[in-house]
N, C-alpha and C positions, 0 to 999 in steps of 0.2 A: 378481456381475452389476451392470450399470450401469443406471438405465433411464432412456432420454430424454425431458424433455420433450419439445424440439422440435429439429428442423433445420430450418434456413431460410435462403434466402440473402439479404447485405447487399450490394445493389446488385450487379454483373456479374462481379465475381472476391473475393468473399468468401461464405463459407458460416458462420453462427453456431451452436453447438449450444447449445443451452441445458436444462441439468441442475437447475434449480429458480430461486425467486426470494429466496431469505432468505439473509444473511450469516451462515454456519454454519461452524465450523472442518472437520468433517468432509468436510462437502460440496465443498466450495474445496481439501481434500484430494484428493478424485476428479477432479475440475478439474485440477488441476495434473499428477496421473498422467496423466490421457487426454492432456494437452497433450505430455506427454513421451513418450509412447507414440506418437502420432500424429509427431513431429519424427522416432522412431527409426524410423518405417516407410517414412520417405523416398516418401509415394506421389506420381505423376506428379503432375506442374505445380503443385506446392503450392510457395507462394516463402518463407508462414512461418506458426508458428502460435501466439497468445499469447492466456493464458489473464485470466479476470478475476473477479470474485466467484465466481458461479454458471455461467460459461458459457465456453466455447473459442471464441475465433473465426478460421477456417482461410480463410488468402489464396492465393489461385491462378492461376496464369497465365489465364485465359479461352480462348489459343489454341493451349494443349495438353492443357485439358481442362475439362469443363461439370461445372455445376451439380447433374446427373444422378448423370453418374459420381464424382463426387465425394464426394456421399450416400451413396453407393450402397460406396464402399470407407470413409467413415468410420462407416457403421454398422458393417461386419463388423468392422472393431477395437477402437472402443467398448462393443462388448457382449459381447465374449469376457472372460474370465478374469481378471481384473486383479490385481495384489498388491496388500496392504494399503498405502498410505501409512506411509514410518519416520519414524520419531519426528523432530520437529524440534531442534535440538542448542542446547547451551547456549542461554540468551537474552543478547541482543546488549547490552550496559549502556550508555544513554545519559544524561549527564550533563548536566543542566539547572538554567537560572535560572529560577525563575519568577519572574511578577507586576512590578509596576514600570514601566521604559518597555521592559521585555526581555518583556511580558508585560501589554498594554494592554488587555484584556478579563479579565484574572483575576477583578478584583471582578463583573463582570457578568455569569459565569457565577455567582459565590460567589451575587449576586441571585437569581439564576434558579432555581439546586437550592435556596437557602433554607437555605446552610450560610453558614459561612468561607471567606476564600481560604485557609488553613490544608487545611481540609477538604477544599475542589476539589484541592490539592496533595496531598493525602494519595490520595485516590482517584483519583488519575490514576496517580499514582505506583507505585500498588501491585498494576496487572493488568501480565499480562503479555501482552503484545500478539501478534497474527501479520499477519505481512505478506500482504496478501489480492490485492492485486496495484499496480502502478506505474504511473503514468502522470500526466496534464496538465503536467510537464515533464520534462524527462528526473533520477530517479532518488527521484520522488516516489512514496512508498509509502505504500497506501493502510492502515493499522494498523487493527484492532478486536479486541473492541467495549470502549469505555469504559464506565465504571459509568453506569446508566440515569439517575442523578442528575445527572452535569453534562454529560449528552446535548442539548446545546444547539444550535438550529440553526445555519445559518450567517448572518451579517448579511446585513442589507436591501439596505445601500450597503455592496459591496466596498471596501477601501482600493484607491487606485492602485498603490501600493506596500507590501509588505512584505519584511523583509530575511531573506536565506537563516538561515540557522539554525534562523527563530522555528516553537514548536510552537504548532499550532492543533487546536481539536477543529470537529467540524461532525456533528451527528448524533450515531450513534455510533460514528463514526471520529474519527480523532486521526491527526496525521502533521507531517511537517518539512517547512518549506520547504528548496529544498535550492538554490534563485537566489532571487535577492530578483526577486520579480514582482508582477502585482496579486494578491488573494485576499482571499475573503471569509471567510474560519473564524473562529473564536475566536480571539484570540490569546494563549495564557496563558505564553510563557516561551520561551525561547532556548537551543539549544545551541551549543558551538565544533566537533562534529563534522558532519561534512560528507558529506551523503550523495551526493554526486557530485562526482567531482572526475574530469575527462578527461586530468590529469597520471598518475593513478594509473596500476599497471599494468591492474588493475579498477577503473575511474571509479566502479559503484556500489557501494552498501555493501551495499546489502539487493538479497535475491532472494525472491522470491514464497514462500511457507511456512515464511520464516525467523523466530524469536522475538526480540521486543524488549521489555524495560524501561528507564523515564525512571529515573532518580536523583535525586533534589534535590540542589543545592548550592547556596552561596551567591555572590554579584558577586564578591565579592574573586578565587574558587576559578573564577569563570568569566573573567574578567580573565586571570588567567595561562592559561587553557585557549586563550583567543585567540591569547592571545603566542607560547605554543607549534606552535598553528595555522601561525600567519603563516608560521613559522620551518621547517616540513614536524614539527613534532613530535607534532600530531595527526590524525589519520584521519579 
């Protein structure tokens, strides 16, 4: 059984459920089944429903159906019976530069946790991350949790720009830019893999409960990863 915090609606044709407030693999487990559960049961006037740390949030026509009834049919399926969450499958290998100008805040977190950037690489490096959910562009995924040590906020002053690839942490999340835009994270390092690409048959790379680890490498080994990029040779 599931037990709701709350239901509540967001503005006139959104309704949020919200199943607790901490980023928890398990929890964000149940999240993603209700989401999926709720998409199979195709109820009236729902136009889509996407999930996010701790909560679902269900969009709906307004003039094929309220707020009411719409409570009223996602409780009776939320709280019935649910299957466990299956495991999530291999994790996803991302290969990364850290540090340097692919990685303009590595020493300022190395500062902050009171290690090395050696260190900050090492424990970034070595959790294996879940996709907790996507979003502020299209195919950004939100990764947690990183080690409580280089759990650094996000800068004061955003840059105007940073470039697709680069990994940032903020908190304790970690994720990839996947368009060069503004952002404020940390920024500790760069991939050549591309987490959206609209060429592809599947533009993203990640889906919501899927596992991911960074890899270290070095320039030279991320040079040619570009090259290959360019060329359609990397994902």
């Amino acid at each position: 059984m599931t037990t709701l915090v709350e239901i509540r609606p967001a503005g006139d044709s959104a309704v949020v459920v919200e199943l607790g407030t901490e980023i928890d693999p398990t929890l964000n487990a149940r999240v993603i089944a209700i989401a999926a559960q709720l998409r199979r049961e195709r109820i009236e006037g729902v136009r889509d429903v996407v999930s996010s740390y701790a909560a679902v949030t269900v969009y709906f026509d307004p003039v094929r159906t309220n707020f009411e009834a719409l409570t009223s049919a996602i409780t009776r399926h939320v709280t019935s019976p649910m299957p466990e969450p299956t495991p999530t499958l291999v994790p996803l290998e991302v290969p990364v530069c850290y540090g340097g100008v692919y990685g303009p805040d590595l020493n300022t977190v190395a500062d902050y946790s009171g290690c090395s950037a050696d260190d900050v690489i090492q424990m970034h490096a070595e959790v294996t991350y879940r996709v907790y959910l996507l979003g502020f562009v299209p195919g950004f995924a939100y990764l947690g949790r990183v080690n409580d040590r280089i759990a650094m906020p996000r800068r004061e002053t955003p840059r105007l720009s940073v470039a697709a690839g680069t990994v940032g942490i903020a908190g304790c999340q970690t994720g990839i830019y996947p368009l060069t835009t503004p952002g404020g994270w940390q920024l500790i390092g760069r991939t050549a893999t591309c987490p959206f690409d609209p060429a592809r048959d599947e533009p993203l790379l990640f889906t919501v409960g899927d596992s991911v680890r960074f890899v270290p490498i070095d320039e030279k080994a991320f040079r040619q990863a570009i090259g290959k990029s360019a060329t359609g040779g990397v994902t």
